[in-house]
C-alpha positions as CSV (number, residue, x, y, z in Angstrom):
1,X,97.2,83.5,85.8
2,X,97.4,87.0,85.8
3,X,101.0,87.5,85.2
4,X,102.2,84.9,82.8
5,X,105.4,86.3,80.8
6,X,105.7,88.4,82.8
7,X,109.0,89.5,84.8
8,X,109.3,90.7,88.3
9,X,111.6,91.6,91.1
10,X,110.7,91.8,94.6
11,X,112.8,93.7,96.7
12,X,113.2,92.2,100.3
13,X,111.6,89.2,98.9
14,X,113.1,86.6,101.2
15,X,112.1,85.0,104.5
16,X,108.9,84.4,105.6
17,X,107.7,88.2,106.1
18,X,105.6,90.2,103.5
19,X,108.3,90.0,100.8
20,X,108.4,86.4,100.1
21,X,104.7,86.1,100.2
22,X,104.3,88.4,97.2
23,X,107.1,86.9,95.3
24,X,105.3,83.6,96.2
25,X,101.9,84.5,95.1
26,X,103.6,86.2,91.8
27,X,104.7,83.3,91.0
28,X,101.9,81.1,91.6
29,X,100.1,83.2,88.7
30,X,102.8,83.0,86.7
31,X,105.4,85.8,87.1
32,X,109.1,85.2,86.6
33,X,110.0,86.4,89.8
34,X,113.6,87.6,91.1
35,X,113.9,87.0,94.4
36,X,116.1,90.2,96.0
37,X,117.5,90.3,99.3
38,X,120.6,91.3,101.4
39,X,120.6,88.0,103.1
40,X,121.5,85.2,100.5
41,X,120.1,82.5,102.3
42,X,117.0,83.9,102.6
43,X,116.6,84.5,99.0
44,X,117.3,80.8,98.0
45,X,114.9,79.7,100.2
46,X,112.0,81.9,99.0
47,X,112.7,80.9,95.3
48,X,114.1,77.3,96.2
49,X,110.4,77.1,97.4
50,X,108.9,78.7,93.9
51,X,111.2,76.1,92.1
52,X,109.6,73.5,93.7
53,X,106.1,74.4,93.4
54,X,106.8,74.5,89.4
55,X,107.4,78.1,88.9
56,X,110.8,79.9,88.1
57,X,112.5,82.1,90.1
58,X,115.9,83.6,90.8
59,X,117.4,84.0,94.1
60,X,119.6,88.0,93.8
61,X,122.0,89.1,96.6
62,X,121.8,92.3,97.0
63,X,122.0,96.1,99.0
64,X,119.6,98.3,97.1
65,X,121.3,101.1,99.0
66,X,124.5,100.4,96.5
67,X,124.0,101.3,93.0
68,X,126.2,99.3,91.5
69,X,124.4,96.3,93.1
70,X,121.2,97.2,91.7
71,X,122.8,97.9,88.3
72,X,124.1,94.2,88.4
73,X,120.9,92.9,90.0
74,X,118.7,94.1,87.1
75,X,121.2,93.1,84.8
76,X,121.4,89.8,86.2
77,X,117.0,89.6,85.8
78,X,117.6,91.0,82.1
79,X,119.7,88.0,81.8
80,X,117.8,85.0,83.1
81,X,114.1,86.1,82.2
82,X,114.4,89.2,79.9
83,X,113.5,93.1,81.6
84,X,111.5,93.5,84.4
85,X,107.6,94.3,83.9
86,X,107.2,94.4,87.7
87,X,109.3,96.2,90.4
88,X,108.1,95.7,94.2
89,X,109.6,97.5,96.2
90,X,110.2,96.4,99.8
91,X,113.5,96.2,101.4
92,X,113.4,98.3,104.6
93,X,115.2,98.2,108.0
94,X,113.7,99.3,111.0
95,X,115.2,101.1,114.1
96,X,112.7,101.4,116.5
97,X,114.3,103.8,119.0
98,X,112.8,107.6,120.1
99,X,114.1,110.2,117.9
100,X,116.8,111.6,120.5
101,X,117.9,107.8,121.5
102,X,118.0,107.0,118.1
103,X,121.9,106.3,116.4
104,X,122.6,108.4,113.4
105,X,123.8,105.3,111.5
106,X,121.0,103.2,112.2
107,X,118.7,106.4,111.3
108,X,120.4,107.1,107.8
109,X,120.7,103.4,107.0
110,X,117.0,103.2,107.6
111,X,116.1,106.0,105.2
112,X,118.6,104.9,102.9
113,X,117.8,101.2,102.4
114,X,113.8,102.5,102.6
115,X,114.2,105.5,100.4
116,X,117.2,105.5,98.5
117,X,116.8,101.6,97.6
118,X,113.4,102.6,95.9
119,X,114.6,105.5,94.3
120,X,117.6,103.3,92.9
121,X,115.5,100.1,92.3
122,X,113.0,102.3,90.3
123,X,115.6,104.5,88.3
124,X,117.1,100.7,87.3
125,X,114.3,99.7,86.1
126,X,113.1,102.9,84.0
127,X,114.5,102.7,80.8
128,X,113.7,99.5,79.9
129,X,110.2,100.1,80.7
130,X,110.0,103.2,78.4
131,X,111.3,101.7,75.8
132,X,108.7,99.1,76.1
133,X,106.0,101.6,77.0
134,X,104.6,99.4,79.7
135,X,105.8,98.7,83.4
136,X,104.4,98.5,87.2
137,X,105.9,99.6,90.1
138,X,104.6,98.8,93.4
139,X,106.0,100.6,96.5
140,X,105.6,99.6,100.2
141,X,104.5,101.9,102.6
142,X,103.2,102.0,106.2
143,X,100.6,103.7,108.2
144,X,103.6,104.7,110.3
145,X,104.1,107.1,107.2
146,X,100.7,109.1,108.2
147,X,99.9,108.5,112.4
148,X,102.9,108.4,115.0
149,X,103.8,104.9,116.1
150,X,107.2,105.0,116.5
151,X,110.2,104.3,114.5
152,X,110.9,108.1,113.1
153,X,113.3,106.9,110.3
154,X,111.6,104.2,109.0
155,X,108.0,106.3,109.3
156,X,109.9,109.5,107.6
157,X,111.2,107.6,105.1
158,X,108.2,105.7,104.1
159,X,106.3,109.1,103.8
160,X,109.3,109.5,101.5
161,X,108.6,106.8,99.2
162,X,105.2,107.7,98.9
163,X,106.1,111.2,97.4
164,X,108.7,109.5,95.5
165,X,106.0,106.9,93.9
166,X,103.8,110.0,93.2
167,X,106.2,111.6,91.1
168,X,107.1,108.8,89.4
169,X,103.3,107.9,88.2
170,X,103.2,112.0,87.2
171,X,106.3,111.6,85.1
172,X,106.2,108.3,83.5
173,X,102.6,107.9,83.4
174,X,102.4,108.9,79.4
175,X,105.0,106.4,78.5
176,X,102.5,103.1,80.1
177,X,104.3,103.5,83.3
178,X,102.4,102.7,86.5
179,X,103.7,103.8,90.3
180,X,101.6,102.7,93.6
181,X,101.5,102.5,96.5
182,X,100.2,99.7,99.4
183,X,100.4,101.1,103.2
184,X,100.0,97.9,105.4
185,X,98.5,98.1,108.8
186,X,99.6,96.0,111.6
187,X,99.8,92.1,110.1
188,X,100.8,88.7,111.8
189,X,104.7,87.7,110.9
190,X,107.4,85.9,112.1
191,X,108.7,89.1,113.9
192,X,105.5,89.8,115.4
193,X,105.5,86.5,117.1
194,X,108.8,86.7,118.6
195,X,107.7,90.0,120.1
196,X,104.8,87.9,121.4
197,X,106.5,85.4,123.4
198,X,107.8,88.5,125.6
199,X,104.6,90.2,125.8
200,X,102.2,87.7,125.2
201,X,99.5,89.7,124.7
202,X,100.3,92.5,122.3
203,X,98.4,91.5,119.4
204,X,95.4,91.5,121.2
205,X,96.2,95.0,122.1
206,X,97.3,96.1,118.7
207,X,93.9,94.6,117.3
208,X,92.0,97.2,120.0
209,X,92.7,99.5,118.1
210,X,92.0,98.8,114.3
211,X,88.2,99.6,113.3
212,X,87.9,96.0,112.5
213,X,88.9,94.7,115.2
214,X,91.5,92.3,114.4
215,X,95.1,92.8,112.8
216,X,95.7,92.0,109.2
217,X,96.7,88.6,107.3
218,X,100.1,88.4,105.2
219,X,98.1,87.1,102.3
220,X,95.5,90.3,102.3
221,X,98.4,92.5,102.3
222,X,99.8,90.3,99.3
223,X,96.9,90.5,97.5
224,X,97.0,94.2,97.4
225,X,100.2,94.6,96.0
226,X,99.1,91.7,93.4
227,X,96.2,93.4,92.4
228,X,98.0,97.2,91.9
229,X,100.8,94.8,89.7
230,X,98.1,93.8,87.5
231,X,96.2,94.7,84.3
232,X,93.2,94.9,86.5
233,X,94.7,98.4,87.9
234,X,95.7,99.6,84.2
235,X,94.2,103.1,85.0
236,X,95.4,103.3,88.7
237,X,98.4,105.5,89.1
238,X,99.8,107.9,91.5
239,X,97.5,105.7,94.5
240,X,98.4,104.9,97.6
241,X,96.1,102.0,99.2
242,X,95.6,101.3,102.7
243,X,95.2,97.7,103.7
244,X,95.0,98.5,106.8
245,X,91.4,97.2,108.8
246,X,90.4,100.7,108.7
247,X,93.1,102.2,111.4
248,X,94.0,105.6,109.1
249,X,90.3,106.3,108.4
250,X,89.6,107.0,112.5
251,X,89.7,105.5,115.7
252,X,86.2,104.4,117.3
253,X,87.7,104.8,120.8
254,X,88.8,108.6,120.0
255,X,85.2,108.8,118.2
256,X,83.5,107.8,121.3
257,X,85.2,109.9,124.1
258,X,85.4,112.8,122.0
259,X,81.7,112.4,121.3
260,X,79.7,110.7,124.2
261,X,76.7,111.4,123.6
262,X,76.2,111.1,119.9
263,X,77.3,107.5,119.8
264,X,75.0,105.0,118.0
265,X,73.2,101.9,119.8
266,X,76.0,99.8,118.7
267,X,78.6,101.6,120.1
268,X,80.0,102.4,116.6
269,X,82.6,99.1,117.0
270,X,84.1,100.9,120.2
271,X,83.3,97.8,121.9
């Protein structure tokens, strides 16, 4: 039980995607756990679900792009469960269109929900942390944010958030102030399986890619984020972690055409 007595708010936490499995597994080792989200019902369901499995958990409305929201949001945590020790950090929208097809709306509600909603969330959550002199944040980040595969808002402002997390380990780090960050690789959700029954067979295809082979689980991504949010990282800070099967570290099918005749007997998992 890695995070009994402790406080934490997960930012996009509802639904069934990457959010509500962190806020899930914080809770199942012992975290008080806000449960943030623009959609209410979502939220309720995530921490109906915490409730239920014996854990407690609060179920926040909110746009993280609005600072008056987050002000009432981490007032609201303060309230039920005392300050937050953990901030998560990962609402996001995504508009997937090409940069010049792309609507200037959906592009700057992208960044702002991304980066703006971390740079709000976090700023919220500051002072009470240094005047504790302890606090984690973990920020979500993409491999979008360092290889082009679409999305230019949501991959810009992801790059964004990295930098921002940086700076926020540098500044805060003397005061017992952690900032990190996870960059996910492709992993099965809910969304992804929608996008599946039109094109049956793009995970397969996706997986072609990735050194390993195979896409990512929800729960390894999870993990990641659970294990950054914990003591056992106490003198990681300023990170970024890929959990990501390998993908940013080099592509075997790029290795092997750019070098044919230097390739190992195994093929060097270009298979």
């Amino acid at each position: 039980m890695r995070f009994l007595d402790r406080t934490a708010i997960v930012t996009g936490g509802g639904g069934n995607g990457l959010g509500g499995a962190i806020a899930r597994s914080l809770a199942g080792e012992g975290a008080r756990v806000a449960v943030a989200d623009r959609d209410p019902g979502l939220a309720e369901s995530v921490a109906a679900a915490i409730t239920a499995d014996g854990g407690e958990a609060l179920a926040i409305t909110v746009d993280v792009r609005r600072p008056d929201q987050v002000a009432a949001m981490t007032e609201a945590v303060s309230k039920a469960f005392g300050a937050a020790d953990i901030l998560i950090n990962n609402a996001f929208t995504s508009c997937p269109d090409s940069i010049l097809d792309a609507d200037l709306d959906e592009w700057t509600r992208d960044v702002d929900v991304i980066l703006k909603g971390a740079f709000l969330c976090a700023r919220a959550v500051l002072p009470a942390m240094l005047e504790r002199r302890r606090g984690v944040i973990v920020n979500l980040s993409t491999v979008n944010a360092h290889t082009y595969v679409g999305a230019s808002a949501y991959s810009a402002a992801k790059a964004g958030v990295e930098s921002l997390s940086r700076s926020i380990a540098v500044e805060y780090a003397r005061h017992g102030i952690r900032s990190n960050v996870v960059i996910p690789g492709t992993f099965a959700t809910e969304a992804w399986e929608l996008r599946r029954q039109r094109h049956p067979d793009i995970l397969d295809r996706l997986a072609h890619w990735y050194p390993t082979g195979r896409i990512g689980r929800i729960e390894e991504i999870a993990a990641a984020v659970l294990f950054l949010a914990s003591d056992e990282a106490s003198w990681i800070t300023g990170a970024t972690l890929p959990v990501d099967g390998g993908l940013l570290a080099g592509n075997p099918w790029f290795a092997r055409d750019a070098h044919p005749d230097e390739q190992p007997a195994h093929g060097g998992g270009a298979q």
